[in-house]
N, C-alpha and C positions, 0 to 999 in steps of 0.2 A: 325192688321186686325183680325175680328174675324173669328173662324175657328172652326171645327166639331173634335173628333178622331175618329175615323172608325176603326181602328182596330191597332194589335199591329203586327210589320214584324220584319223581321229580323236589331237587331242595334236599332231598336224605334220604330215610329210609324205612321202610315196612315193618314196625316189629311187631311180632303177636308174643301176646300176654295173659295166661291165664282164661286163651281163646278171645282176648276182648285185640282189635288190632290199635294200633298206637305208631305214632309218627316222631322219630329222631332225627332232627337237623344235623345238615354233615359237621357244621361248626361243634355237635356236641353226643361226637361220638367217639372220638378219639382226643388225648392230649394235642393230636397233631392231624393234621389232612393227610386221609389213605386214600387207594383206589378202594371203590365201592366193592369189587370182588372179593377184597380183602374179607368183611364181615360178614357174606352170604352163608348161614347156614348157621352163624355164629350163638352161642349161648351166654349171653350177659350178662349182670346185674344192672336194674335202673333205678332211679328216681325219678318220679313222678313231678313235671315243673307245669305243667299246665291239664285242669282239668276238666271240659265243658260238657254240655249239652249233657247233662249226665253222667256221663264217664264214655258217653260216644266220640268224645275228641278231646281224645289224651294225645300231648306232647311230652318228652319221658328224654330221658339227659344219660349217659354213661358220665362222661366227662365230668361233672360233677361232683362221683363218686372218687373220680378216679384223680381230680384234686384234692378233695381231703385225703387221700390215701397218700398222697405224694407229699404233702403238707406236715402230713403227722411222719415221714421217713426222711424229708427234709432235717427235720429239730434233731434226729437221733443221729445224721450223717456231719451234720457239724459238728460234734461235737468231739470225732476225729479227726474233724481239718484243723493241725496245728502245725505251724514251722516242722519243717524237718520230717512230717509223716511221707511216706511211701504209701500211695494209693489206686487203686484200679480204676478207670474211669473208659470210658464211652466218647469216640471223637464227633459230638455232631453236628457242628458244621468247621469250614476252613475257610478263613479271608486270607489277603495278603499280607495282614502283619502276625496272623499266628491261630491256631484251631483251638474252640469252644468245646471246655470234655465235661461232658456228663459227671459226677464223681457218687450220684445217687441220690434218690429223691426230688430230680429234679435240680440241684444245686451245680452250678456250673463253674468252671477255674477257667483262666487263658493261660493257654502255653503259648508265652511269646515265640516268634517265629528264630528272635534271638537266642531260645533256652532251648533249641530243639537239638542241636548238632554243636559241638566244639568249634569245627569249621563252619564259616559260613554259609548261608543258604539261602540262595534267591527265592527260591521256591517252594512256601510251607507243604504246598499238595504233595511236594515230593517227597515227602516225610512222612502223610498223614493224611489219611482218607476219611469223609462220614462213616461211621459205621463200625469204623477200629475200635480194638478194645489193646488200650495202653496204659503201661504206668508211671507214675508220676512222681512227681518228690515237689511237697507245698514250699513257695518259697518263702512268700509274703499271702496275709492274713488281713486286710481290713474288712474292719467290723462293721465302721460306720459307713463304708461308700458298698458294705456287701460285694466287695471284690478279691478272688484268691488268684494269687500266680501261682502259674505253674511251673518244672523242669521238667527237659525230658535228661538232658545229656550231664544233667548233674548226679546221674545212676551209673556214669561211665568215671572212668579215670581222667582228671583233669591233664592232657597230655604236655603243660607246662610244667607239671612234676619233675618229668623223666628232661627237661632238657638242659637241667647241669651235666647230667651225666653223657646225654646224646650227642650236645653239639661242643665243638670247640674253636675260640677265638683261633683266625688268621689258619683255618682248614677250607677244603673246596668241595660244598654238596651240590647238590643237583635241588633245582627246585621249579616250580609250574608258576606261571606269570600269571596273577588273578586279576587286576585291575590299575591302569596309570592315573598316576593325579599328577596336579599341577607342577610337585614339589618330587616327583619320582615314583617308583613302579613297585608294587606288593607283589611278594612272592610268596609261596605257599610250600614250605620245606614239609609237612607231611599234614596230613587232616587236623586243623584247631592252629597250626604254628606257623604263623605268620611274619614275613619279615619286610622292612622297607630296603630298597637300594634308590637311598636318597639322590636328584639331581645332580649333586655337586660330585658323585661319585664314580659320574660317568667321564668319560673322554670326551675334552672339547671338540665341537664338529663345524664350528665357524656357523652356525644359523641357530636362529632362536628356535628351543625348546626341539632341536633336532635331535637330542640325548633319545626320546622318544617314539626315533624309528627301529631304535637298538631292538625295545624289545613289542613283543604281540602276547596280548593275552591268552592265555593258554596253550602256549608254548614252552618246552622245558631248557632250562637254562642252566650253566652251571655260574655257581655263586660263594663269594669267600666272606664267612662270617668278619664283622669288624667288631661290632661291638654286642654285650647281653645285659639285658638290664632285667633278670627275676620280678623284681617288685610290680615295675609298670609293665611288663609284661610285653617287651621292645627288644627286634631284633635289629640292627644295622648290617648292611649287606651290601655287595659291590660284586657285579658281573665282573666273572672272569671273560676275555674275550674268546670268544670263539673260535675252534679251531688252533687255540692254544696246547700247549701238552697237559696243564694241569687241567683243564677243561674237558679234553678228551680221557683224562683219567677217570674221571665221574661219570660221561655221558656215552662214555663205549670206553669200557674197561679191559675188554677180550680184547680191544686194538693198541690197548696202553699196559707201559709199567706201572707199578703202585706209586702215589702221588708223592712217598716220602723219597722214590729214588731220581724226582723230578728236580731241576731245581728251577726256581722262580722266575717267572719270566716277566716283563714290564708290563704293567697294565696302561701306561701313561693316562694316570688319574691319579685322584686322591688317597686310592689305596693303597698306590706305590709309592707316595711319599711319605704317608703315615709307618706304611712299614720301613722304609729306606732307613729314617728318623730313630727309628727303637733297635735297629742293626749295632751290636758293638765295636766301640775304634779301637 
């Protein structure tokens, strides 16, 4: 039955109906809790869930119509969520491991906070707010737990394509220090492409685990590829030191020659004696 809101009382709301007035609980007047201003004035359809004293005290439901409505757009919105679809969806809500997107009807997918960006990302809010309207690419599909992943950054270019071509063994790029571990320091040579410049590549410093005043997160470094591994998706990397000539050729170029008119200067680490080694006698 269609019906009016008049105003908002105590528990819900005032709706008049066909002049007879009628009472909707806030729990069941939206899919979801709104402010009370939202529905003032509102023209709705109801059902009728409770009805006494002769029809002087009716309690009357939206929400009820408005899940089988969402029930019956559910069964038609699955039956586009397959591997590989590209889809529009609704962000509505975000935790710390990845945001919940509406995809219609009610049916909901996780975008891991992993599938959002190439690069890393601490922070899913910073990708993705309630309220967005984003699209998506399905990854994975279970039936039986009713669970869809989502991507966002598999609509972008996997930037591990382009790095046979970009980077080259025993060259000196510039890169941002993301995070140290135990084992040595990841550096971040452009958005998605990530490299390690393992411990053992550093110059001895006489104290334990002192390799790791070299560098500070989020500082840029310049860095000489060692090793590419395509497959596992592995770069090996070894600071040049600072204040070197081929280091100054990457990180202030206006103040350097080009790095091929440089020539090599010692790193006293393991990069200099991997290259020293492969030099011709």
């Amino acid at each position: 039955m269609e019906g009016k809101v008049e105003r908002e009382v105590k528990g819900g709301y005032e709706v008049r109906i066909a002049g007879q007035r009628a009472f909707c609980p806030f729990s069941q007047m939206d899919l979801h809790r709104t402010e009370g201003a939202a529905h003032d004035g509102r023209v709705y359809e109801f059902r009728i869930i409770e009805y006494k004293e002769g029809g002087r005290n009716l309690v009357v439901s939206r929400r009820a119509l408005l899940e089988e409505a969402q029930r019956a757009g559910a069964a038609e919105v699955r039956k586009s969520i397959v591997v590989g679809a590209v889809l529009t969806g609704r962000v509505v809500s975000v935790r710390e491991f990845g945001a919940f997107v509406d995809l219609g009807g009610g049916v909901q997918g996780l975008l891991h906070v992993s599938e959002m960006q190439w690069a890393r990302v601490a922070n899913a809010s910073s990708i993705v707010k309630p309220g967005d309207e984003i699209t998506v690419k399905v990854l994975r599909v279970d039936e039986e737990q009713q669970k869809i992943s989502l991507g966002l950054k598999q609509l972008t270019a996997d930037p591990w394509s382009q790095v046979q071509s970009a980077y080259e063994i025993g060259r000196v790029y510039t890169g941002r220090v993301t995070r140290i571990a135990e084992f040595g320091a990841f550096i971040e040579l452009e958005p998605g492409i990530e490299g390690l410049a393992h411990a053992s590549t550093f110059a001895p410093t006489g104290r334990a685990k002192g390799w790791s005043t070299e560098v500070v997160p989020g500082t840029t470094v310049a860095v000489e590829i060692l090793t590419i591994d395509l497959e596992k998706k592995r770069i090996g990397l070894a600071l040049v030191p600072e204040g070197s000539s081929r280091a100054n050729a990457v990180l202030d170029p206006e103040e350097s020659k080009p790095e091929s008119a440089q020539p090599a200067e010692s790193f006293g680490s393991m990069a200099d004696t991997l290259r020293a080694a492969l030099k011709p006698r």
